[in-house]
PDB file of N, CA, C and O in Angstrom:
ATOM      1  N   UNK A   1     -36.866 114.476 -70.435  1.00  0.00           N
ATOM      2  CA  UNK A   1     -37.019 115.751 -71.091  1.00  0.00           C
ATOM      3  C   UNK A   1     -37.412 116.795 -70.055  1.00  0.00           C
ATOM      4  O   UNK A   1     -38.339 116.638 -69.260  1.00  0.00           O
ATOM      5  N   UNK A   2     -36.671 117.825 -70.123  1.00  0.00           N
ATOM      6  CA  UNK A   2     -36.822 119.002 -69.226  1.00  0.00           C
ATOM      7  C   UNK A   2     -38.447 119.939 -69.606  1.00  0.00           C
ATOM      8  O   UNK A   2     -38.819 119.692 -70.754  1.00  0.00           O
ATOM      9  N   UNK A   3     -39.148 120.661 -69.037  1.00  0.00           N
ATOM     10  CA  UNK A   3     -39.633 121.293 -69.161  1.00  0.00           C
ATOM     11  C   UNK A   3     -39.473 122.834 -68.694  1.00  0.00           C
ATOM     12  O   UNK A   3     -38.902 123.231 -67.678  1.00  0.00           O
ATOM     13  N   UNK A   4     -40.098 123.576 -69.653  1.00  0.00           N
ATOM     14  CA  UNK A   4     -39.757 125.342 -68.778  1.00  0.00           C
ATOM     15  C   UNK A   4     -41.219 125.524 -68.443  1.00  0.00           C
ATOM     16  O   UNK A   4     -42.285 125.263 -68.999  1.00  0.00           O
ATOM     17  N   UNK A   5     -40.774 126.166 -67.125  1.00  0.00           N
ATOM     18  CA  UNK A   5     -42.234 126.560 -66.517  1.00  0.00           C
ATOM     19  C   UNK A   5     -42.165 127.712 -66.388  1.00  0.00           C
ATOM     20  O   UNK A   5     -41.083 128.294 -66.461  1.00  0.00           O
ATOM     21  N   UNK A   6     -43.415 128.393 -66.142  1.00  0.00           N
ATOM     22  CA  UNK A   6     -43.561 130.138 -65.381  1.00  0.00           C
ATOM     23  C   UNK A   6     -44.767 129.514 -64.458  1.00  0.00           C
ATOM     24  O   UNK A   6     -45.822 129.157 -64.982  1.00  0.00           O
ATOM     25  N   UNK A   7     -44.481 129.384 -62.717  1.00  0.00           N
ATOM     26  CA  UNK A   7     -44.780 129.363 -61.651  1.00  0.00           C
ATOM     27  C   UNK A   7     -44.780 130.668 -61.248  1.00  0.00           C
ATOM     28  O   UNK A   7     -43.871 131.497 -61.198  1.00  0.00           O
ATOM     29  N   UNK A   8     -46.380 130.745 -60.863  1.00  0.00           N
ATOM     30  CA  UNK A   8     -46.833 131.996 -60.446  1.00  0.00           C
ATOM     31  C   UNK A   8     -47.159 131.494 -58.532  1.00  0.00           C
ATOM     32  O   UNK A   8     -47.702 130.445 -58.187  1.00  0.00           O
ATOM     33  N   UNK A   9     -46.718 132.431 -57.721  1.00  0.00           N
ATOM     34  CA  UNK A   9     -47.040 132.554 -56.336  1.00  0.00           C
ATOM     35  C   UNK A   9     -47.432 133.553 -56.100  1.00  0.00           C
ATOM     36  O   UNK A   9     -47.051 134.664 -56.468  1.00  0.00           O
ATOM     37  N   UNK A  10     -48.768 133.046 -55.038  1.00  0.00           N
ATOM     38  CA  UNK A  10     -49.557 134.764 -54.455  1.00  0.00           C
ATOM     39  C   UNK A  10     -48.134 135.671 -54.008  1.00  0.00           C
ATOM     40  O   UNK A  10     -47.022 135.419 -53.544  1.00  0.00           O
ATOM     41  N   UNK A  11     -48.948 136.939 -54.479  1.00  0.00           N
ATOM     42  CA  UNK A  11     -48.285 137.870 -53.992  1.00  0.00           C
ATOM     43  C   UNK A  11     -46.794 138.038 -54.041  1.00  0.00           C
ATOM     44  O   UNK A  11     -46.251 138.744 -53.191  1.00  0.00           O
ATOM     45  N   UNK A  12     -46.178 137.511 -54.863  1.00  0.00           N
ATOM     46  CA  UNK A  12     -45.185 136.913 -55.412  1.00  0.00           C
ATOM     47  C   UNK A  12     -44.757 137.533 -56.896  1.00  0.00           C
ATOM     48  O   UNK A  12     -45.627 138.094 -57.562  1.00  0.00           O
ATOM     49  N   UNK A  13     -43.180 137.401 -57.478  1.00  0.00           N
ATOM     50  CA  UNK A  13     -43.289 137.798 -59.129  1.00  0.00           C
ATOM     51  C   UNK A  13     -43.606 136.205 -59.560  1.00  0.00           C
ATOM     52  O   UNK A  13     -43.766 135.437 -58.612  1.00  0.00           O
ATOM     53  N   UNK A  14     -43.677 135.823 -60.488  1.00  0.00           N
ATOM     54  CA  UNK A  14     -43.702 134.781 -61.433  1.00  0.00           C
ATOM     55  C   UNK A  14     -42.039 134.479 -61.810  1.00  0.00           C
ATOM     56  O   UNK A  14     -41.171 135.292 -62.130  1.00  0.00           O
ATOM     57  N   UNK A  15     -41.931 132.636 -61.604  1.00  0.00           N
ATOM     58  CA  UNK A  15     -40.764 132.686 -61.506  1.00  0.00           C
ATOM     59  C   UNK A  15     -40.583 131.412 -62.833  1.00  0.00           C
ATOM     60  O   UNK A  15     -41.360 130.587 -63.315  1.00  0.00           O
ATOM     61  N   UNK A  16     -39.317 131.732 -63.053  1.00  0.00           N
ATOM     62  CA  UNK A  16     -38.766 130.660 -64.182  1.00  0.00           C
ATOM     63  C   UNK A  16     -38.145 129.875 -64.061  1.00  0.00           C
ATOM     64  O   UNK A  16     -36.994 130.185 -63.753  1.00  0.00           O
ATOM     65  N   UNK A  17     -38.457 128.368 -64.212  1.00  0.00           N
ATOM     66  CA  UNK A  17     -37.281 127.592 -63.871  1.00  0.00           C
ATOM     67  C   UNK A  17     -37.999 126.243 -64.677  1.00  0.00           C
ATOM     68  O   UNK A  17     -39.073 126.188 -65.276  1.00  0.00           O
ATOM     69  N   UNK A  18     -37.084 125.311 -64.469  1.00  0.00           N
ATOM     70  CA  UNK A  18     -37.230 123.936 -65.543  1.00  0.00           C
ATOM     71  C   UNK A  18     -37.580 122.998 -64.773  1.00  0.00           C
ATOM     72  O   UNK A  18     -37.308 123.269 -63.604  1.00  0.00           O
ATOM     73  N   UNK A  19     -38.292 121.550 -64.974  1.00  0.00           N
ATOM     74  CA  UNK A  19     -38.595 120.718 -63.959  1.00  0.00           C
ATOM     75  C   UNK A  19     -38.248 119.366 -65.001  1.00  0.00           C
ATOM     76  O   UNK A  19     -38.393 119.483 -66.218  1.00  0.00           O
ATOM     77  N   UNK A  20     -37.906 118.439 -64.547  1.00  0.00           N
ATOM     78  CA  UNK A  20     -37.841 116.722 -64.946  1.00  0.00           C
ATOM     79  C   UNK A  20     -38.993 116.497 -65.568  1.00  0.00           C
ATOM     80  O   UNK A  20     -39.029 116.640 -66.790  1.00  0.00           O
ATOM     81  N   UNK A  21     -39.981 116.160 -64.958  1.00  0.00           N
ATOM     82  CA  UNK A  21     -41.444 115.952 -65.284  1.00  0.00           C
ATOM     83  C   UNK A  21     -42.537 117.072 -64.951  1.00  0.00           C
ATOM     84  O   UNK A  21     -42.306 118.019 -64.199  1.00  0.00           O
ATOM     85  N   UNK A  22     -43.831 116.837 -65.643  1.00  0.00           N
ATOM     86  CA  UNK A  22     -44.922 117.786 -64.945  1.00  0.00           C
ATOM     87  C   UNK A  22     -45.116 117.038 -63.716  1.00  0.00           C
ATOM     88  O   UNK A  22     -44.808 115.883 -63.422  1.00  0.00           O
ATOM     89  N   UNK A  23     -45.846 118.194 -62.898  1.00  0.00           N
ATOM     90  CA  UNK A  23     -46.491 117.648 -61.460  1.00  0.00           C
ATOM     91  C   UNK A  23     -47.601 116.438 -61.721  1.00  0.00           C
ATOM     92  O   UNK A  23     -48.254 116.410 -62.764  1.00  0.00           O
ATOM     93  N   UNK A  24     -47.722 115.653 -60.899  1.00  0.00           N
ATOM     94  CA  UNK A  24     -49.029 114.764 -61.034  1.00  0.00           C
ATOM     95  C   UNK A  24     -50.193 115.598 -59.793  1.00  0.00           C
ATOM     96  O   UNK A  24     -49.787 116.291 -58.860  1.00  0.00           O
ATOM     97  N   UNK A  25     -50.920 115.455 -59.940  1.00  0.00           N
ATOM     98  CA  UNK A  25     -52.436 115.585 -59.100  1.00  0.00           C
ATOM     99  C   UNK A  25     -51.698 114.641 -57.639  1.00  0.00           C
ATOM    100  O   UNK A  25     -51.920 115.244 -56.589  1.00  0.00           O
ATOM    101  N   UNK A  26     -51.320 114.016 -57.548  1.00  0.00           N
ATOM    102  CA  UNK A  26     -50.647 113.749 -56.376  1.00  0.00           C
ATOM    103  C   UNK A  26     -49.819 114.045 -55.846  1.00  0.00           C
ATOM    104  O   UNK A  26     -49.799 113.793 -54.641  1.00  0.00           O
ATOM    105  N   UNK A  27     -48.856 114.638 -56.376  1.00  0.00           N
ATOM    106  CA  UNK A  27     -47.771 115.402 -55.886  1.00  0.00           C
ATOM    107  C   UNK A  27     -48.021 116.729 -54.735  1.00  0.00           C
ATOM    108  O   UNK A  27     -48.894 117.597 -54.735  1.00  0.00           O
ATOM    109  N   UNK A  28     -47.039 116.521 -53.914  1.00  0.00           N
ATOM    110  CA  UNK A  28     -47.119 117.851 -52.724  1.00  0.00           C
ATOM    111  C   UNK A  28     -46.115 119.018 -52.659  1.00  0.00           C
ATOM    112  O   UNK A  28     -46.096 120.120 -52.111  1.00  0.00           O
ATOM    113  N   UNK A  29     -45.200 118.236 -53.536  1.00  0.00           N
ATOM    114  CA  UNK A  29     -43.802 119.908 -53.809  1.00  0.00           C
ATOM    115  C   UNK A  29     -43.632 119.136 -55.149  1.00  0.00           C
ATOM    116  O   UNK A  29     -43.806 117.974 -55.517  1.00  0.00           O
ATOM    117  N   UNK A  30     -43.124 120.551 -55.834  1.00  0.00           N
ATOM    118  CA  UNK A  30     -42.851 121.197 -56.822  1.00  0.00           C
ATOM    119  C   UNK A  30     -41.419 121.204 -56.861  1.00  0.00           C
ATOM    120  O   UNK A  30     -40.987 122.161 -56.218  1.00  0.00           O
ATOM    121  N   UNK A  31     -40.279 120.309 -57.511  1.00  0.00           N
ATOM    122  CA  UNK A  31     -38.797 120.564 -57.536  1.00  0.00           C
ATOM    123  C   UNK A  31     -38.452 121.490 -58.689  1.00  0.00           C
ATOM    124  O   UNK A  31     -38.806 121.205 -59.833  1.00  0.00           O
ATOM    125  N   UNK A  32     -37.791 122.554 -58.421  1.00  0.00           N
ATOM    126  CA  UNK A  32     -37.784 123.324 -60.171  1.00  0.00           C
ATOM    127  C   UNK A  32     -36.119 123.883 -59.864  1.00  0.00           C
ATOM    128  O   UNK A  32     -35.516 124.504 -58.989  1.00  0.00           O
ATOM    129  N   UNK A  33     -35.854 123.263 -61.108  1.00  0.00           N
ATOM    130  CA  UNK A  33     -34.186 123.755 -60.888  1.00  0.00           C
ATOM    131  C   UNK A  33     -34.247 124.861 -61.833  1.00  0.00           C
ATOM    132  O   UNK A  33     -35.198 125.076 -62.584  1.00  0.00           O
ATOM    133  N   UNK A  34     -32.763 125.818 -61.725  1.00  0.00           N
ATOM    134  CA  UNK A  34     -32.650 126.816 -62.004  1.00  0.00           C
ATOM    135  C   UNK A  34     -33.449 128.343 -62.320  1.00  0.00           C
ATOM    136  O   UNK A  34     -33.488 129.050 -63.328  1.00  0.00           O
ATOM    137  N   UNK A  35     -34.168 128.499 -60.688  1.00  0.00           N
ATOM    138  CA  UNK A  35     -35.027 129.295 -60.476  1.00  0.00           C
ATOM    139  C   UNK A  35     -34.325 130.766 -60.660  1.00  0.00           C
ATOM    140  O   UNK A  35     -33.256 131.163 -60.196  1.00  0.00           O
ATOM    141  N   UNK A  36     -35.297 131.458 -61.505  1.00  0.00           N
ATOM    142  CA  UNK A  36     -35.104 132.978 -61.898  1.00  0.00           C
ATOM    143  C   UNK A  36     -36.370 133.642 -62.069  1.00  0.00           C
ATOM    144  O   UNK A  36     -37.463 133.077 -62.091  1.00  0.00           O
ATOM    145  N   UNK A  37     -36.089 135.264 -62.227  1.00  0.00           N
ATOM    146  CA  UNK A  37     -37.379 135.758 -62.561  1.00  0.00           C
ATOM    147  C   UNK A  37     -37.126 136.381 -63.842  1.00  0.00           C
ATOM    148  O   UNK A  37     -36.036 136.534 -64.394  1.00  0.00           O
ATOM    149  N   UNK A  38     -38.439 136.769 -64.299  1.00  0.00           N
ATOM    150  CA  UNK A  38     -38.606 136.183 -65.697  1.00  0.00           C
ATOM    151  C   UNK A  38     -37.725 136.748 -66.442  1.00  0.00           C
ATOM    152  O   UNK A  38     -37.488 136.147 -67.489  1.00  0.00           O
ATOM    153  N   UNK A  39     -36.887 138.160 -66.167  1.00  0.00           N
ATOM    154  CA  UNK A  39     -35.998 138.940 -66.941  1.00  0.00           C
ATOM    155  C   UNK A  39     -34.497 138.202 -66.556  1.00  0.00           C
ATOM    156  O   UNK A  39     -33.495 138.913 -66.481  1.00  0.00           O
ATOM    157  N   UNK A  40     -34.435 137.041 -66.370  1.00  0.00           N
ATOM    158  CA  UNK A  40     -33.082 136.718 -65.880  1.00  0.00           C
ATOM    159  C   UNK A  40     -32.415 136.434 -64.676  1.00  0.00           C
ATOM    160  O   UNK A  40     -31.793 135.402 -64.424  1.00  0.00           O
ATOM    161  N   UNK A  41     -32.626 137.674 -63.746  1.00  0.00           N
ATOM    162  CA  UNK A  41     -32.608 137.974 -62.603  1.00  0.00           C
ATOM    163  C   UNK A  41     -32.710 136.873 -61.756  1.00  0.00           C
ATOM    164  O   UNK A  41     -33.521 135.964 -61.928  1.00  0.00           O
ATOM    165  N   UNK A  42     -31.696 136.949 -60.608  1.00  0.00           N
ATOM    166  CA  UNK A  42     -31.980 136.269 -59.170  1.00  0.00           C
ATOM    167  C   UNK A  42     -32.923 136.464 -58.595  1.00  0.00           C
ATOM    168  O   UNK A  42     -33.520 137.539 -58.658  1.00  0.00           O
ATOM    169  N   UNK A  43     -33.336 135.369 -57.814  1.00  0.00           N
ATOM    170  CA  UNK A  43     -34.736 135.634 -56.833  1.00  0.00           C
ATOM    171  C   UNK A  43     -33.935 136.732 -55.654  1.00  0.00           C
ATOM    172  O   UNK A  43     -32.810 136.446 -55.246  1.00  0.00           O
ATOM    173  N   UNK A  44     -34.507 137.734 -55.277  1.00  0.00           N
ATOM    174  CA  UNK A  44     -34.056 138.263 -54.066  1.00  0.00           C
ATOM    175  C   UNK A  44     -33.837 136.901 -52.651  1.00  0.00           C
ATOM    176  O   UNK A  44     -32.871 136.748 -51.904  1.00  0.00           O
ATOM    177  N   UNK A  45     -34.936 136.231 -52.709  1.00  0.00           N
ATOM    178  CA  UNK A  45     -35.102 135.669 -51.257  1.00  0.00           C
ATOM    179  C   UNK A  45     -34.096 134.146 -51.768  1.00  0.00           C
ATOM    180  O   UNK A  45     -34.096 133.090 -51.136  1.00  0.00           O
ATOM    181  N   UNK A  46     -33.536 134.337 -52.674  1.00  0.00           N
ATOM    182  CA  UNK A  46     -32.614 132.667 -52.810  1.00  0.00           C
ATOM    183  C   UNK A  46     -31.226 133.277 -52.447  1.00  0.00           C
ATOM    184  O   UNK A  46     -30.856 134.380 -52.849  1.00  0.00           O
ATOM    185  N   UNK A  47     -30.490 132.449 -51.646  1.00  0.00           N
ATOM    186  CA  UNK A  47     -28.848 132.684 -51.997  1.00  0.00           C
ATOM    187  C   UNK A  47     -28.566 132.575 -53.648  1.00  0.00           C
ATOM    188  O   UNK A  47     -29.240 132.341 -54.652  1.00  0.00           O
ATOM    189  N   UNK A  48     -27.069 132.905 -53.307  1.00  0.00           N
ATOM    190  CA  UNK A  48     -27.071 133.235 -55.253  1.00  0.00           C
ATOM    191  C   UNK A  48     -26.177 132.066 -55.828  1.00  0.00           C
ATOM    192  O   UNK A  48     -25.737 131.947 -56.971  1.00  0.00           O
ATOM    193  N   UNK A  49     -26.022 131.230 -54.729  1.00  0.00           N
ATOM    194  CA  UNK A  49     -25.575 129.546 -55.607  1.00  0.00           C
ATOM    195  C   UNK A  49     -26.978 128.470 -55.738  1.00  0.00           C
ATOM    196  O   UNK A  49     -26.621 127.318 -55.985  1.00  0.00           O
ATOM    197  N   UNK A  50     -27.854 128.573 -55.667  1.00  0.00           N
ATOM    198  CA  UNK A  50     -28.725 128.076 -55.236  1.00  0.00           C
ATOM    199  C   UNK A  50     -29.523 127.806 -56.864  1.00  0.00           C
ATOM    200  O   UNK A  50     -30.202 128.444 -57.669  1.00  0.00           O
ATOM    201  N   UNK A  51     -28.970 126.529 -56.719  1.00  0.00           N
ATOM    202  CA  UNK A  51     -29.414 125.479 -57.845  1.00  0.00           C
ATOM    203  C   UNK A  51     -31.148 125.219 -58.297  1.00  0.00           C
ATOM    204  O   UNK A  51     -31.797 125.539 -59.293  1.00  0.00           O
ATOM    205  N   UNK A  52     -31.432 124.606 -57.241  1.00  0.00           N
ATOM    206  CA  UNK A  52     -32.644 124.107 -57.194  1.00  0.00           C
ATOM    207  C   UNK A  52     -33.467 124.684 -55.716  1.00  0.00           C
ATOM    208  O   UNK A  52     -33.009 125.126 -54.663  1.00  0.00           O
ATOM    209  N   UNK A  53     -34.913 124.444 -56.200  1.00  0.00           N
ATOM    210  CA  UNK A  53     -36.114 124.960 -54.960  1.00  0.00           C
ATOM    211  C   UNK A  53     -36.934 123.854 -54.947  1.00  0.00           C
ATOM    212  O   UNK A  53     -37.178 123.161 -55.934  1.00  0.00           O
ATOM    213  N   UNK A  54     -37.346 123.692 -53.876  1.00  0.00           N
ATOM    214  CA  UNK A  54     -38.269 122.563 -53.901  1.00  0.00           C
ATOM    215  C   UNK A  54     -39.633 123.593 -52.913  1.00  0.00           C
ATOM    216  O   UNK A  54     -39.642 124.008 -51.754  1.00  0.00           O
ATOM    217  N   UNK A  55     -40.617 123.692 -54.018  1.00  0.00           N
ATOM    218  CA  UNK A  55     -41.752 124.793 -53.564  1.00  0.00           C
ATOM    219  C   UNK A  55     -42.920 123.629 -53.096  1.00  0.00           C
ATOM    220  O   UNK A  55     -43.198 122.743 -53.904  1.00  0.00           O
ATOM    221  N   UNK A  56     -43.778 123.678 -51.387  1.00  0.00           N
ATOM    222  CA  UNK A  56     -45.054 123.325 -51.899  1.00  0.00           C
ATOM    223  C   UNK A  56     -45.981 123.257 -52.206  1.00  0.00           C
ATOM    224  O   UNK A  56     -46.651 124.135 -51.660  1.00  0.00           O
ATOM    225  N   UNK A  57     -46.707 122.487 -53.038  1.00  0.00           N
ATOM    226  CA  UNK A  57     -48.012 122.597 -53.871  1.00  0.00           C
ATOM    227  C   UNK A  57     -48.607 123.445 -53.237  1.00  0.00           C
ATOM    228  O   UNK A  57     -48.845 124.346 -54.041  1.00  0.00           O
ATOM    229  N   UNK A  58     -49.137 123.798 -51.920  1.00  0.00           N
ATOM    230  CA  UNK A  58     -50.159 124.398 -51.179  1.00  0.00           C
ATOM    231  C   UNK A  58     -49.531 126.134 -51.167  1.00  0.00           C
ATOM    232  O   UNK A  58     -49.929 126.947 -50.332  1.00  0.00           O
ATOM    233  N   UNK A  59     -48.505 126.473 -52.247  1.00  0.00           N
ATOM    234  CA  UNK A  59     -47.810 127.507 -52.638  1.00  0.00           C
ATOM    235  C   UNK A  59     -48.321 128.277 -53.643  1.00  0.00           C
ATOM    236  O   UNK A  59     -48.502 129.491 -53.557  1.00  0.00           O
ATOM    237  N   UNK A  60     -48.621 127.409 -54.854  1.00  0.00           N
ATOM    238  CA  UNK A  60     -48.520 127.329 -55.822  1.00  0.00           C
ATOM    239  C   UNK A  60     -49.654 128.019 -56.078  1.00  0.00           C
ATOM    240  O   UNK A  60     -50.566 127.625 -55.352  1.00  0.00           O
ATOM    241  N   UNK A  61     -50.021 129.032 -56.934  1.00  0.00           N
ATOM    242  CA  UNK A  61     -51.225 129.231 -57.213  1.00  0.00           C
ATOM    243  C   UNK A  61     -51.396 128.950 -59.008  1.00  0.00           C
ATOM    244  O   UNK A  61     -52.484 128.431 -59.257  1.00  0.00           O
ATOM    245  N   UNK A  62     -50.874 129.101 -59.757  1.00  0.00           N
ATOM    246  CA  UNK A  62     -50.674 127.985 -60.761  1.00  0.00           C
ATOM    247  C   UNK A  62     -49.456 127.951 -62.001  1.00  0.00           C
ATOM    248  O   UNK A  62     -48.592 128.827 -61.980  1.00  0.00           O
ATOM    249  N   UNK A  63     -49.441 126.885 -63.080  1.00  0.00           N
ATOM    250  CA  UNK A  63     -47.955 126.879 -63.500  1.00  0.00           C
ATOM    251  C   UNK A  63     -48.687 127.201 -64.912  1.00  0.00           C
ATOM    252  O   UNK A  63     -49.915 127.204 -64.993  1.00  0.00           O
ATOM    253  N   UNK A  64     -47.809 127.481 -66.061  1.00  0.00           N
ATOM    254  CA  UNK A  64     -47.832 127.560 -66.881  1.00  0.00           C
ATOM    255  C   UNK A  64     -46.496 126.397 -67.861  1.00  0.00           C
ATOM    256  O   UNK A  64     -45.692 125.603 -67.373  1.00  0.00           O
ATOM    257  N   UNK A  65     -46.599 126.548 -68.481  1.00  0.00           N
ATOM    258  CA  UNK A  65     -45.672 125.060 -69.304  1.00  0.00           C
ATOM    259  C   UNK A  65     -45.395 125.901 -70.610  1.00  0.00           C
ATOM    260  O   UNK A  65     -46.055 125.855 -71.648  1.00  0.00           O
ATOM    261  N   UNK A  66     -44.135 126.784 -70.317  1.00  0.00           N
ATOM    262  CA  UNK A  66     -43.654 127.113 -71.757  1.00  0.00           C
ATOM    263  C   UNK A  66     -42.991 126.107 -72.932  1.00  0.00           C
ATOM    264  O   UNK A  66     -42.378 125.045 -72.817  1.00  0.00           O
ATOM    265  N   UNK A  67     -43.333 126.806 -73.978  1.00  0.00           N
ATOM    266  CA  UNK A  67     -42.929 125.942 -75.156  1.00  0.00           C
ATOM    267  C   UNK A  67     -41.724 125.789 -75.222  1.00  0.00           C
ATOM    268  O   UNK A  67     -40.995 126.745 -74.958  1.00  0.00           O
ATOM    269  N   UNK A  68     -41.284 124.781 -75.522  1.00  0.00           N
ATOM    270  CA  UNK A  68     -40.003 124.045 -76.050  1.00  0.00           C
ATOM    271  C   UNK A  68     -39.380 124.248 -77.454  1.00  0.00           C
ATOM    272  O   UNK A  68     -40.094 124.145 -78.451  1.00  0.00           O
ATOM    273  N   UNK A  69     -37.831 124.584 -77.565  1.00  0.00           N
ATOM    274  CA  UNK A  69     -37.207 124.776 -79.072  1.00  0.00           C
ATOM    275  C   UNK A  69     -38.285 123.665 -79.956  1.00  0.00           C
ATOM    276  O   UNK A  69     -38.753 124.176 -80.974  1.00  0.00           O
ATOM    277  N   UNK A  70     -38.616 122.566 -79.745  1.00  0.00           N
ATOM    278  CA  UNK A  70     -39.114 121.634 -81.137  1.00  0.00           C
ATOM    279  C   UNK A  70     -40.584 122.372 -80.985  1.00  0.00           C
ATOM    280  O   UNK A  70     -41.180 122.213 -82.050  1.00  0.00           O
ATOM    281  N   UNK A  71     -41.162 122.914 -80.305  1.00  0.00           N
ATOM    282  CA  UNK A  71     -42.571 123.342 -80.596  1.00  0.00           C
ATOM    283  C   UNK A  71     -42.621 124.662 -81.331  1.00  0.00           C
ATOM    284  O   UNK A  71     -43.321 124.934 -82.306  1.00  0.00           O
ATOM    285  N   UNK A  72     -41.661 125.520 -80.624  1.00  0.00           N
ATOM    286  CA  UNK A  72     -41.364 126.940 -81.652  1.00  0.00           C
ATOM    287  C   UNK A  72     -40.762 126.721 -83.372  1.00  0.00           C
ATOM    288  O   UNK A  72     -40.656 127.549 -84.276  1.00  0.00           O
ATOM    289  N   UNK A  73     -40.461 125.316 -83.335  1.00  0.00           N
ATOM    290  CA  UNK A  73     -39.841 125.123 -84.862  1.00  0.00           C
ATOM    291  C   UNK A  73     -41.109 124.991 -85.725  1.00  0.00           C
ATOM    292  O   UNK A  73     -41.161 125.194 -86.938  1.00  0.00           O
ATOM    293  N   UNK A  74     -41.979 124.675 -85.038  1.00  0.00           N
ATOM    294  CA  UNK A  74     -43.248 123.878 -85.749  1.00  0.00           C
ATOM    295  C   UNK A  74     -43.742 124.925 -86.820  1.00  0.00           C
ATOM    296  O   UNK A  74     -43.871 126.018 -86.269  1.00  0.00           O
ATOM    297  N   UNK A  75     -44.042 124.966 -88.078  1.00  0.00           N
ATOM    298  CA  UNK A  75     -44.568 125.939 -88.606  1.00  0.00           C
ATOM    299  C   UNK A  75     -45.966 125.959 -88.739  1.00  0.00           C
ATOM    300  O   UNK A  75     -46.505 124.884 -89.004  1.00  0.00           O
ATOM    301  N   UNK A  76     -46.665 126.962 -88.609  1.00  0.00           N
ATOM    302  CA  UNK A  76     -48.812 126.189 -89.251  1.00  0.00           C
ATOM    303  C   UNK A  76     -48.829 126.791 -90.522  1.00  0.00           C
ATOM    304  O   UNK A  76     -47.840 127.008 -91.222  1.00  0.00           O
ATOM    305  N   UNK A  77     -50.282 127.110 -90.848  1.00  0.00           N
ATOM    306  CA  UNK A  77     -50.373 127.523 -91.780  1.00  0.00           C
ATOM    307  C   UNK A  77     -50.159 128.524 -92.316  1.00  0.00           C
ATOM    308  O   UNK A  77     -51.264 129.066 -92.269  1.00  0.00           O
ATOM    309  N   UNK A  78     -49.219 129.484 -93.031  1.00  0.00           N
ATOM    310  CA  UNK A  78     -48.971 130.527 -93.574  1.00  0.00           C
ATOM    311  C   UNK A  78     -49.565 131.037 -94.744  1.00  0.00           C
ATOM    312  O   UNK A  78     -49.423 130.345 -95.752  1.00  0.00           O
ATOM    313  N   UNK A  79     -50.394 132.413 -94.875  1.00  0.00           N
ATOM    314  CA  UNK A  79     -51.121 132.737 -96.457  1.00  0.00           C
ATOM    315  C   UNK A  79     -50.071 133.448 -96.832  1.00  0.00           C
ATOM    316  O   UNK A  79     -49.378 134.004 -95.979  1.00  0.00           O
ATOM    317  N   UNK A  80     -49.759 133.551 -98.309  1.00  0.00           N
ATOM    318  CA  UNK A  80     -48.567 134.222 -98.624  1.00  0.00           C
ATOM    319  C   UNK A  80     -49.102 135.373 -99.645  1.00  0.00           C
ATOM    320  O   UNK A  80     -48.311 136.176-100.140  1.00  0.00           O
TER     321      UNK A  80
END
């Protein structure tokens, strides 16, 4: 199962892209395919075939883990 992330880097925009698994606490790079920024957009600093990035950890200043279609389906409690 894919995940969507928003990877934030100092001084940096916040970037979007999907990963295989989350990182473990052991891990030293970050593989995130189909890197964009957040409106769509190409990274300036990637060529523009450029699939996948492999960022490392010591980059990273931290990720966020967007929700997934089955979590946005979820309904809670609604007062009517």
């Amino acid at each position: 199962m894919a995940y969507s992330i928003l990877l934030h880097l100092p001084n940096e925009e916040a970037v979007i892209g999907e990963v295989e698994e989350l990182p473990k606490p052991t891990d030293t790079v970050l593989l995130v395919s189909n890197p964009r920024r957040r409106d769509g957009k190409d990274l300036h600093y990637l060529e523009s075939n450029v699939t996948s990035v492999i960022w490392p950890m010591h980059r990273i200043a931290f990720i966020e883990i967007l929700p997934g279609e089955e979590e946005e389906r979820i309904i809670g409690f609604v007062r009517e």
